[in-house]
N, C-alpha and C positions, 0 to 999 in steps of 0.2 A: 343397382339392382332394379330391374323393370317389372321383374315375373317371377311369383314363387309358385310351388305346387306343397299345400299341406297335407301328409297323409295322417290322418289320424286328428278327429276335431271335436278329441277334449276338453278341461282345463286349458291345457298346456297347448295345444295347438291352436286352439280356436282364439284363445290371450295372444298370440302372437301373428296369429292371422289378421285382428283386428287393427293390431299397434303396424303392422306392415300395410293395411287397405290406409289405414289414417294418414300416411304418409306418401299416399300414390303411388301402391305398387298394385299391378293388377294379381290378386292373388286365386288359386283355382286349390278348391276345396274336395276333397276323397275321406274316406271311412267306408266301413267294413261294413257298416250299419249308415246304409245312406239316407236316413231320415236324419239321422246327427248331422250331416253334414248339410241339408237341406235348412235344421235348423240353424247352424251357425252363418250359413251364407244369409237367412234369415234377416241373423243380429247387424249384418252389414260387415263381416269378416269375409268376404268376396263370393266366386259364384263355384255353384257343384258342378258348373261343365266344365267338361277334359279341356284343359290345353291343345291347339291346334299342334303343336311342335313343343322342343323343351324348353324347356323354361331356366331362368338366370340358376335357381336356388330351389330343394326339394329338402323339408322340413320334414323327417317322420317323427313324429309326437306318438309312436306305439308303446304298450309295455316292453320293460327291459325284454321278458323273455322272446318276444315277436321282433324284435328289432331289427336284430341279424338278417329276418329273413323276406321282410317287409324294405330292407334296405337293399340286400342282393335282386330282389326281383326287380326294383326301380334303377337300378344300377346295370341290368342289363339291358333292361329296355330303354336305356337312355332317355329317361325322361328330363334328364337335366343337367347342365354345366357341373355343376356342385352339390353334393349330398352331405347334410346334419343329421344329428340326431340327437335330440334332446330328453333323452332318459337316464333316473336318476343312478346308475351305473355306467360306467364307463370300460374296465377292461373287460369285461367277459364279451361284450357284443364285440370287439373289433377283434377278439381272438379268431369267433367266431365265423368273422368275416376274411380273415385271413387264412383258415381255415378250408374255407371255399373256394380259395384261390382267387380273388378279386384282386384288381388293381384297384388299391385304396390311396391312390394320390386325389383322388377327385373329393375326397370324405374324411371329414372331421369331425369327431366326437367332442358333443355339448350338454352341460347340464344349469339350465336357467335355476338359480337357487329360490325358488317364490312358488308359494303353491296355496293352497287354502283346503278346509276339511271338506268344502262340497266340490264334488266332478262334474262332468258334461259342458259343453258349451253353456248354458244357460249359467254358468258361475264363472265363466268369463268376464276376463275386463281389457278393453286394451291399456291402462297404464299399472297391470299384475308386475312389470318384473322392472316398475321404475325405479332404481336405484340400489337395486338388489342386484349380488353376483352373479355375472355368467361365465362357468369357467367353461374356458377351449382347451381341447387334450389335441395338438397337431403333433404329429410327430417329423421327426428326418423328410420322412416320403410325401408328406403334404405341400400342396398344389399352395404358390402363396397367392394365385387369383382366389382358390374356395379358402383359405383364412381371410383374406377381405373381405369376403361374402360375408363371413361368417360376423365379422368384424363391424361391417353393416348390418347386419338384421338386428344386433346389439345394440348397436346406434339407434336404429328404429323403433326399440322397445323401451329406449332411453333407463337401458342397462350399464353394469360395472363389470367390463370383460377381466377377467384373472383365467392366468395362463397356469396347466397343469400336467403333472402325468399322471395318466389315466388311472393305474393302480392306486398313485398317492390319492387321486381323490376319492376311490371308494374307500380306501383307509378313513379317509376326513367326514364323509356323509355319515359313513356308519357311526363315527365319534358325536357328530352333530345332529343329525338326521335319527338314522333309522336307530339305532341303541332307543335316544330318548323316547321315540313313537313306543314302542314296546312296551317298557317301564313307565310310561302314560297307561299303558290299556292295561299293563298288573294292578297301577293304584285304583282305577276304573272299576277293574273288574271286582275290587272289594266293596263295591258299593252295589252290585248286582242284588244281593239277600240282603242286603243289610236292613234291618227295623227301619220304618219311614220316620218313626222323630230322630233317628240320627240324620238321614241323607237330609231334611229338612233345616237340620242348622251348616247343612254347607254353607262356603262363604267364600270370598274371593281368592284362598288361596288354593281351595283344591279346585277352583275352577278352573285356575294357570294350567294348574299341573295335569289337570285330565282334560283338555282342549283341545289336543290333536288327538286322543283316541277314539273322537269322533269323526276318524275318516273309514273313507271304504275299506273293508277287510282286503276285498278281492283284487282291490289296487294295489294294497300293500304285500300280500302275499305274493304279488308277481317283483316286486321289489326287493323283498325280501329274499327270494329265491336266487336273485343275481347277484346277492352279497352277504350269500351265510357265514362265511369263515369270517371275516371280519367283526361282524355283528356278534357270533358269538365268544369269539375271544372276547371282548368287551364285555358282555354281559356272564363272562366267567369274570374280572375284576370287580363286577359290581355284586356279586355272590357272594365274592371274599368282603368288602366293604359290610354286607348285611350280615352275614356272620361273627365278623366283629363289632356290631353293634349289639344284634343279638344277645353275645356275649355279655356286651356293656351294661345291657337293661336288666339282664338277669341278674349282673353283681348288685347293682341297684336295690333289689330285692332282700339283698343278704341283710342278716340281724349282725354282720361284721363287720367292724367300720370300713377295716384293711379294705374289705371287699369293692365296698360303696367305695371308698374315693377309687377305687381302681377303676372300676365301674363308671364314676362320674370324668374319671382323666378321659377314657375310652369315648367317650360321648360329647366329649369336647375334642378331644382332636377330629374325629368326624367334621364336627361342625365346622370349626377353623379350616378345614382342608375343604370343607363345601364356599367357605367365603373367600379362599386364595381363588379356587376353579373359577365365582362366578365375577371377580371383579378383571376374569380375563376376555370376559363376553363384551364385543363390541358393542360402543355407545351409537348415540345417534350419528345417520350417516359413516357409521363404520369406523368412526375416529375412536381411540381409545375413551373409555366408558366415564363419566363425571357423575359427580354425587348432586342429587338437587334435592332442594327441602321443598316439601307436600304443603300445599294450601286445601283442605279439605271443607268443603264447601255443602250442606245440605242443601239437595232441592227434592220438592214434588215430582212422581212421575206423570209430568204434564208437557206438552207438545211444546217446543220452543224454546225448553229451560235451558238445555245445553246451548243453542244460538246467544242468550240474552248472554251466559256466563262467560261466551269466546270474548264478545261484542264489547262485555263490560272491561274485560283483561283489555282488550285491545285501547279502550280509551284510557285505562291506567299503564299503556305504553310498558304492559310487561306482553315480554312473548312468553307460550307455553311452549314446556319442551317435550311435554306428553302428559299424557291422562289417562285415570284409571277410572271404570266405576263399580261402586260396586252399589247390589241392591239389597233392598234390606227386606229381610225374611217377613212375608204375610203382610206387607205395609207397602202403598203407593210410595215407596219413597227411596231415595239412595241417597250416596254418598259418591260426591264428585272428586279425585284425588289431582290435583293441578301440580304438575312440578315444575320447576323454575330454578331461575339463578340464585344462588341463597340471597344474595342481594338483595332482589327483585321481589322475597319473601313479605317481609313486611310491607310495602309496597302496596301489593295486589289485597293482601287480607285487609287492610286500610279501606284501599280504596271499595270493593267488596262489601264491606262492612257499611259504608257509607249508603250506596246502593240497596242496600235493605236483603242482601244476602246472608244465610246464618252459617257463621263459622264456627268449624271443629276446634278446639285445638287441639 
């Protein structure tokens, strides 16, 4: 691939416009709003002038529900060998394209799985979707020069291609994806009136948990709109779920034993079926998930604390295998969570120790 054309220079286009310029491809940047695209060519994700002729590869980064028709007009004008599209639905835009009667051998349906809660180019990165899935939906009628294509821009963004049909993966987004978005911005939205000394003792667990409700609405409601059915079945099982807890809490309450242990069985199978679900969430790298023990570490919030902590693990020859932090309520200070090989446990908190760091346990 020599020449791509991005249309649409979001997040998502302008992240892979950059990870395409970083690898010498000369890339030509469009939006509908050509100040965005002024500013991504900006960031050094290529230039807002037309293409003289077509080009190898034309990326549309539009919302789901613009797709269809942002891909049939590029499609007629041949502006390119091979047409993508990287929105996070898959069957309904190529219904719709089929629909219109196109010859869709030249176009393959993609959805880069990496995103982050701020939009525009300016929250771009070019290594956003390193190591993160990008599934391709080709079907029978695809062109296997545009799946190479497709196959290389993956390369490019030093992505994980996984091959799919386009339905099964809005079944799988709305499972992973957009269900939890939702159920993010229900627990959220309990915190809207809530008295300020409760929101005040938040803590790092409803941070997890309401993280992504801090994306754009109007992003999501164009996403949402391309994968109702699915979404709400789902979130009809998670109704049934909260009703039988409901149920659970209320027996809870009862002055009858019978009740309560019923009550408390109820509120433990919940739980038990939340620890089967999450220890099915892939680990680092995508390999199945491993258990590591927490090295929890107090520092100051002072510039270079987190450097000295890597700096130090790395001379006591442990690697970290992720970290959490969390901060503590009205006080310069936090709490560093290191996890590691259980091995590697005592180890680090040793050496740490020795180093004048103060440990949790």
């Amino acid at each position: 691939m020599r020449t791509a054309l991005v249309v649409g220079t979001g997040l998502i286009g302008t992240s892979a416009a950059l990870a395409l310029a970083g690898r010498g491809v000369t890339v030509h940047l469009v939006d509908h709003d050509p100040e965005q695209a002024r500013t991504a060519a900006a960031l050094g994700a290529g230039t807002d002038e037309a293409p003289e002729g077509p080009v190898d590869l034309a990326i549309v980064a539009a919302p789901p529900a613009h797709v269809a028709g942002v891909l049939a007009d590029a499609m007629r004008r041949g502006v390119a060998r091979g047409y993508i599209d990287v929105a996070s639905v898959k069957g309904g835009p190529r219904r719709e394209l089929e629909a219109l009667g196109l010859d869709l051998s030249p176009y393959i349906g993609t959805h880069p799985m990496s995103g982050r809660e701020k939009s525009g180019p300016l929250a771009a990165s070019g290594d956003l979707f390193e190591g993160r899935p990008w599934v391709l939906t080709p079907t029978r009628d695809t062109d296997t020069e545009v799946l190479n294509l497709a196959l290389e821009l993956v390369s490019h963004c030093r992505a994980v291609p996984v091959v799919m049909d386009a339905d099964a993966h809005d079944r799988a987004v709305a499972l992973v994806s957009h269900m939890p978005h939702l159920v993010s911005s229900m627990v959220a939205a309990r915190l809207e009136h809530a008295e300020e000394a409760a929101v005040r003792l938040c803590g790092q667990g409803i941070r997890d948990v309401t993280r992504i409700a801090a994306s754009d609405p109007g992003m999501w409601i164009d996403i949402l709109s391309a994968n109702p059915g699915p979404v709400a079945d789902l979130l009809t099982d998670v109704a049934g779920d909260l009703e039988e807890t409901v149920r659970a809490l209320r027996a809870l309450q009862s002055a009858d034993e019978a009740k309560r242990l019923e009550g408390t069985s109820g509120i433990e199978h919940m739980l038990r079926r939340g620890n089967a679900g999450q220890v099915r969430v892939p680990g680092k790298h995508g390999s199945a998930p491993r258990v590591y023990e927490v090295v929890a570490v107090l520092i100051d919030d002072q510039p270079g604390q987190l450097a000295r902590i890597f700096a130090d693990a790395g001379r006591a020859g442990v690697n970290i295998e992720d970290v959490r932090i969390e901060h503590a309520t009205g006080q310069q200070a936090g709490l560093v969570q290191l996890m590691v090989e259980p091995s590697a446990a005592p180890v680090l908190a040793a050496s740490l120790r020795e180093r004048g760091w103060a440990i949790r346990q």
